[in-house]
Backbone bond lengths (Angstrom), bond angles and torsions (degrees), N, CA, C in turn:
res aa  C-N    CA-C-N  psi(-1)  N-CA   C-N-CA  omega(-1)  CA-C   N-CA-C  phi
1 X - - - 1.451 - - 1.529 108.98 -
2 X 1.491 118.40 146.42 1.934 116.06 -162.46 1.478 82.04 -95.64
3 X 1.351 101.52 151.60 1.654 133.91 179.29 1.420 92.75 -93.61
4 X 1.381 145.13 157.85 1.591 143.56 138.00 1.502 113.26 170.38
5 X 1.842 109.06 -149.15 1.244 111.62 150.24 1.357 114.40 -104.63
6 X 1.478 91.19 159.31 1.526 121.11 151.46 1.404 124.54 -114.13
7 X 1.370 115.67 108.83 1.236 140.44 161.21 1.681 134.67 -70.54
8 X 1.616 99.69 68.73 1.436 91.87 -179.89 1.345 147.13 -82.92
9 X 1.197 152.87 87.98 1.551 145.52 -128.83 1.520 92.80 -116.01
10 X 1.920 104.88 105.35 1.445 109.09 173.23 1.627 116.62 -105.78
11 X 1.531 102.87 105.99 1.219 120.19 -178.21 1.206 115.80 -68.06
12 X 1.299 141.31 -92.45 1.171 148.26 -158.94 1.508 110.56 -149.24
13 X 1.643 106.75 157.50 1.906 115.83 153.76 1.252 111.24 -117.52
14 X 1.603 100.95 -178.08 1.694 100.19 -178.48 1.857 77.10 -170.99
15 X 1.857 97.12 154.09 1.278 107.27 -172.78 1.354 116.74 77.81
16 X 1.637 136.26 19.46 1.077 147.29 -165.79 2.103 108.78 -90.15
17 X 0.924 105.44 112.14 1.386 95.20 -169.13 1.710 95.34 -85.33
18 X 1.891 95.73 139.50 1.174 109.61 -160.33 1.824 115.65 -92.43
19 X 1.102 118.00 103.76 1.654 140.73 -170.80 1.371 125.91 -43.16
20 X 1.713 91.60 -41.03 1.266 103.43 -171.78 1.943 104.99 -91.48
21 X 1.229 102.18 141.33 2.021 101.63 178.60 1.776 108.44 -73.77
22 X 1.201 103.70 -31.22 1.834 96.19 -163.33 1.777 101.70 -109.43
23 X 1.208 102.23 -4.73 1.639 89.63 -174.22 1.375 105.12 -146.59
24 X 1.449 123.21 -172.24 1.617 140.60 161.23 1.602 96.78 -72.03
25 X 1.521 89.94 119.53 1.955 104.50 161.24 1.407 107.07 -34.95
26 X 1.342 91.55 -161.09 1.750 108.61 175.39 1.365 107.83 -165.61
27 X 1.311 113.42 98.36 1.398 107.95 -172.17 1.498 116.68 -116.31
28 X 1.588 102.46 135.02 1.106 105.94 158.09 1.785 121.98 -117.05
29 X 1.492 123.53 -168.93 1.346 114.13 171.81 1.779 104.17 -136.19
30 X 1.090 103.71 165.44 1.570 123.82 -169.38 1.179 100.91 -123.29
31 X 1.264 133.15 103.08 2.015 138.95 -176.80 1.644 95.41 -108.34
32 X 1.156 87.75 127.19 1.709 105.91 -173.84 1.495 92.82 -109.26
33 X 1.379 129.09 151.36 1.391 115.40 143.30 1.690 93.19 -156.06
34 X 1.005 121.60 126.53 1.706 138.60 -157.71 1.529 100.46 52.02
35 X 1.302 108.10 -119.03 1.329 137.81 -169.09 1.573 126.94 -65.29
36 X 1.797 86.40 -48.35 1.511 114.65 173.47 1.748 129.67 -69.59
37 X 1.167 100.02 114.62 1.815 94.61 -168.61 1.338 92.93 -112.85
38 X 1.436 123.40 146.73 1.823 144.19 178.10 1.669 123.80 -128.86
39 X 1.104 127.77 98.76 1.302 135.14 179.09 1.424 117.09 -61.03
40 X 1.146 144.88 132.09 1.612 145.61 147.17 1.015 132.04 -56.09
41 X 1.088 130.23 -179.69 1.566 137.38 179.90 1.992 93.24 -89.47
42 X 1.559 115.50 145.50 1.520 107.29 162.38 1.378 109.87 -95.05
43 X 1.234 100.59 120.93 1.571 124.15 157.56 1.139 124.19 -32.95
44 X 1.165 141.28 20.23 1.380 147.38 -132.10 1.486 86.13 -87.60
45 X 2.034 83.42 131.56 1.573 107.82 -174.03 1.849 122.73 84.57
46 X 1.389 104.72 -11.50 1.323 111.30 -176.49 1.328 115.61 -66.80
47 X 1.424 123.34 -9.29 1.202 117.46 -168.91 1.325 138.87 51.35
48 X 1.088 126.41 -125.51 1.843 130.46 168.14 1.460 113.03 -89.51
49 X 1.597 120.58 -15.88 1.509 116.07 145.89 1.285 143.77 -135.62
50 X 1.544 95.71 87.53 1.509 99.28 -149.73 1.880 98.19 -82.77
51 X 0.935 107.01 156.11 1.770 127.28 161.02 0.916 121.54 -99.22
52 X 1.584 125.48 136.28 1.541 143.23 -175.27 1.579 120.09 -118.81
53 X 1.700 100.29 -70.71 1.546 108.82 173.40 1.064 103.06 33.51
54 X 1.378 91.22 75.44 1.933 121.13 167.97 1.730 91.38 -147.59
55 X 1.601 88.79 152.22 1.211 112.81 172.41 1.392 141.80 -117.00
56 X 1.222 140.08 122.04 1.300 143.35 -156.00 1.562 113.32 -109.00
57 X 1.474 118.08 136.71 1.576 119.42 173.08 1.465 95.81 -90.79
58 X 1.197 120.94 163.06 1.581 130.44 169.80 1.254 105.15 -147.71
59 X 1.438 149.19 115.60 1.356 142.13 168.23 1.257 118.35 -88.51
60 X 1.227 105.29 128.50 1.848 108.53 -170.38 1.081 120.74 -114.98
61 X 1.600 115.15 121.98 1.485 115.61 158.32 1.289 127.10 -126.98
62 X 1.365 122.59 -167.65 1.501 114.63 -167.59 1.197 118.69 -27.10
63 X 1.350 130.41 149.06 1.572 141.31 146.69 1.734 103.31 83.44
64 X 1.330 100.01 38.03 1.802 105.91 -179.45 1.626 87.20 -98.92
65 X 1.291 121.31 153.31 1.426 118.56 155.49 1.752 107.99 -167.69
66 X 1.357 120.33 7.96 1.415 118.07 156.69 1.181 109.65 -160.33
67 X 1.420 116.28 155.25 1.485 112.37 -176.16 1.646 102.04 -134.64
68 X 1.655 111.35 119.79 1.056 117.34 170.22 1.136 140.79 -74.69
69 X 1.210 144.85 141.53 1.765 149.47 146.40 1.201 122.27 -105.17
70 X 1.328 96.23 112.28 1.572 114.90 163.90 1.590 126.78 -78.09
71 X 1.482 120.21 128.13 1.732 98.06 -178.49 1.666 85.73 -107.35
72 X 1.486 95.91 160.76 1.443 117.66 160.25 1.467 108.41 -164.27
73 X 1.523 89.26 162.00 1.617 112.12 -179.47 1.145 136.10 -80.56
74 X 1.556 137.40 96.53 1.087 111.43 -171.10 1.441 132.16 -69.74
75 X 1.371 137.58 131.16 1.166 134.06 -173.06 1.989 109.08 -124.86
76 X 1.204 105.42 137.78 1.663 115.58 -170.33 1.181 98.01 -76.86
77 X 1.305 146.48 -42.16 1.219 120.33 -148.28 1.854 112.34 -133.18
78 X 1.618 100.55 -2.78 1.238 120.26 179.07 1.725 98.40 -128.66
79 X 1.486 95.05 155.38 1.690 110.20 161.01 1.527 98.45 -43.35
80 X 1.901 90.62 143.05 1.863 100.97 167.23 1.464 113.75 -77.93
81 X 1.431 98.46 148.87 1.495 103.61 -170.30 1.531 112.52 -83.84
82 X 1.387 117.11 139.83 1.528 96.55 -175.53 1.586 98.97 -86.39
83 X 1.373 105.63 164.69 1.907 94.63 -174.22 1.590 107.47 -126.67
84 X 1.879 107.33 -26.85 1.860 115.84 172.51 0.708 104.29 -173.55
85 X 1.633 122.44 -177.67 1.431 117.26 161.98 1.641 98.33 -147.73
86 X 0.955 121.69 -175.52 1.594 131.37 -161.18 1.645 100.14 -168.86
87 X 1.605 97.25 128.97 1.363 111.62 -167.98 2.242 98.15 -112.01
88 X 1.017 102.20 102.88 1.500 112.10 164.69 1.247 132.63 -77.93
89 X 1.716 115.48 68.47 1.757 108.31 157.08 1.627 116.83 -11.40
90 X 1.236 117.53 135.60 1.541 119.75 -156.36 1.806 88.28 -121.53
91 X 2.012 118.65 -28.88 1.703 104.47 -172.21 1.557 120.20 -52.41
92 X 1.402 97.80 -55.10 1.513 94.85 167.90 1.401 124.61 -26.51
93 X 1.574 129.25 -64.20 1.047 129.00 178.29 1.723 122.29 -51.93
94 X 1.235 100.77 -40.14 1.884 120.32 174.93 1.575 100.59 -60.81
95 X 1.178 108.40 -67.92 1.987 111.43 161.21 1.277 122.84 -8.83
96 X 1.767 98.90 -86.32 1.299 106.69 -153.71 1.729 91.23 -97.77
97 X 1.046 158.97 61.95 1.559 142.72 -115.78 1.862 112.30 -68.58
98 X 1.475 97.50 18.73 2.062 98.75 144.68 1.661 96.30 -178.54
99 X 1.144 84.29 158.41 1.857 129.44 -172.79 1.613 108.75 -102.34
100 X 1.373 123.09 96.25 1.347 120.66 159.09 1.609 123.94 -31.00
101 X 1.083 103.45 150.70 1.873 99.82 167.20 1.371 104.60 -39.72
102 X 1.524 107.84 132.57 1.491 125.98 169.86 1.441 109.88 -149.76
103 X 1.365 93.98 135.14 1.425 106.89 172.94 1.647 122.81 -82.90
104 X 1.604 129.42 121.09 1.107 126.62 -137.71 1.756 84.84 -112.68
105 X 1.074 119.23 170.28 1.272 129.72 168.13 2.055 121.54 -92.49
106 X 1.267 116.26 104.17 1.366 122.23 -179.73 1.347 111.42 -86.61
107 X 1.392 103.44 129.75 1.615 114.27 -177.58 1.472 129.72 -136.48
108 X 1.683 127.31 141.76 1.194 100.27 -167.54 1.810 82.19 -159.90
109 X 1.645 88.51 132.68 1.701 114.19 -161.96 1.726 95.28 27.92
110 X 1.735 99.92 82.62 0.837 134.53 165.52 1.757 122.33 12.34
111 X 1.603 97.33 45.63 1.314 108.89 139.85 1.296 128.60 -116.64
112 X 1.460 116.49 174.90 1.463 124.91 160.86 1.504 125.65 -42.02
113 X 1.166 140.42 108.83 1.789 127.64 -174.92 1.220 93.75 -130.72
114 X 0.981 164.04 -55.62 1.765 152.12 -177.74 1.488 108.31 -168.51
115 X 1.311 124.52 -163.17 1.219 134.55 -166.32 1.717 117.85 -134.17
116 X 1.419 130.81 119.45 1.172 109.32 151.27 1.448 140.86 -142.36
117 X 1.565 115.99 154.20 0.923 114.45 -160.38 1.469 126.43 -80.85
118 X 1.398 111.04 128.28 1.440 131.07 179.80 1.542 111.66 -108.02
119 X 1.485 103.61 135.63 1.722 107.92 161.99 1.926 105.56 -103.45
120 X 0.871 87.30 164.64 1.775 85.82 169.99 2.133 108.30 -160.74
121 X 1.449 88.34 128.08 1.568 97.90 162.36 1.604 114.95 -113.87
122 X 1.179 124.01 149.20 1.623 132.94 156.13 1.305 107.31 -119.38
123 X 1.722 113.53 123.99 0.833 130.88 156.70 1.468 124.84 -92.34
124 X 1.691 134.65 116.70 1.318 119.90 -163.50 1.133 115.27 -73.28
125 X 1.279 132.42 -166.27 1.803 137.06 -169.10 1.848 84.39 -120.09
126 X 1.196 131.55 102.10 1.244 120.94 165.36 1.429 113.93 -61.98
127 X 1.321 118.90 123.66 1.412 132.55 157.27 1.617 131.88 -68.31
128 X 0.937 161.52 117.76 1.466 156.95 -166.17 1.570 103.09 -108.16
129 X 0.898 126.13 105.32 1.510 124.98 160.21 1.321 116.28 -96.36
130 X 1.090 103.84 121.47 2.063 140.13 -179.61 1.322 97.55 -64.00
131 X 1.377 137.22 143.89 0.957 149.19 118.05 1.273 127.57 -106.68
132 X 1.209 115.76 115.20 1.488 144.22 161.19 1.815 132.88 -81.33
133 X 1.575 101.37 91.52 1.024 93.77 147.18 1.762 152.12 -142.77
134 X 1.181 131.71 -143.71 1.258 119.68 -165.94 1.615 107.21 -135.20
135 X 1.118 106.58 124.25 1.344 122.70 164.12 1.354 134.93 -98.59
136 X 1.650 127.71 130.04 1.203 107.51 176.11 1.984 122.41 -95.47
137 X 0.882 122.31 153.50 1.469 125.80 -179.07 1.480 130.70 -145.50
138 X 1.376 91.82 89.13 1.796 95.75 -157.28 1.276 131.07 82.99
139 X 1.178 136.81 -23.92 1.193 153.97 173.88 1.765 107.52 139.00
140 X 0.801 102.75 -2.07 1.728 112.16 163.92 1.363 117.16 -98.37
141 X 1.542 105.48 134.27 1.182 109.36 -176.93 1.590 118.03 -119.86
142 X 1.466 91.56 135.86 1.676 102.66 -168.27 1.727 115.78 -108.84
143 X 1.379 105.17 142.30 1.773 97.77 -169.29 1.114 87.15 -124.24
144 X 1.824 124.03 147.98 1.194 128.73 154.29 1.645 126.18 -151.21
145 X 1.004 143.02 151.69 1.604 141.04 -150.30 1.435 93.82 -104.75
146 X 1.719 99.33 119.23 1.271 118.27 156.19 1.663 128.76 -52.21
């Protein structure tokens, strides 16, 4: 499994069904990937397609293999509404080490609800492997790193 970053750049949705009765939602998203959870900016006023184009670090190690986003609504005076979520296969990105803008599929009690778009880069963790070895010289022995 690749060690590194993850570079997530969350652009926008569209097809967002709108929560609020008297006005434009307010959406933001919640990107989980293991352990690590990341908040957005709220879109406030974006309605069913709000824009973000913000960017997220994610550091990855073993046993990562999708990274989620949750959207929800912000609301002032009540709990936020949740509105979908979208589950992101992460190999592709490890593969090819980034993913053009793609539009992901948003879902909620497992239907279709809109789409949004994610970019993604991985940057790997370069490793250096040492080699060590030993020479003899006269009866002295000399070590030095390849």
């Amino acid at each position: 499994m690749p060690q590194g970053t993850l570079e997530v750049v969350l652009v926008s949705a569209h097809g967002l069904e709108n929560t609020d009765f008297l006005s434009n939602m307010d959406a933001y998203a919640v990107l989980t990937c293991q352990n690590q959870e990341k908040k957005s900016k709220i879109a406030s006023g974006g309605g069913s397609v709000p824009e973000w184009n913000e960017t997220f670090l994610f550091t990855i190690s073993e046993g990562v293999s999708e990274l989620k986003i949750k959207l929800m609504d912000k609301d002032t005076f009540t709990a936020d509404d949740f509105v979908g979520e979208a589950t992101i296969p992460l190999e592709p990105v490890f593969d090819e080490e980034s993913v053009p803008t793609t539009t992901y599929d948003v879902v909620k009690d497992q239907k279709y609800c809109g789409g949004i778009r994610v970019s993604l880069k991985f940057s790997r963790q370069r490793t250096r492997d040492r080699e060590f070895s030993v020479e003899e010289f006269g009866g002295w022995r000399s070590s030095s790193m390849d």
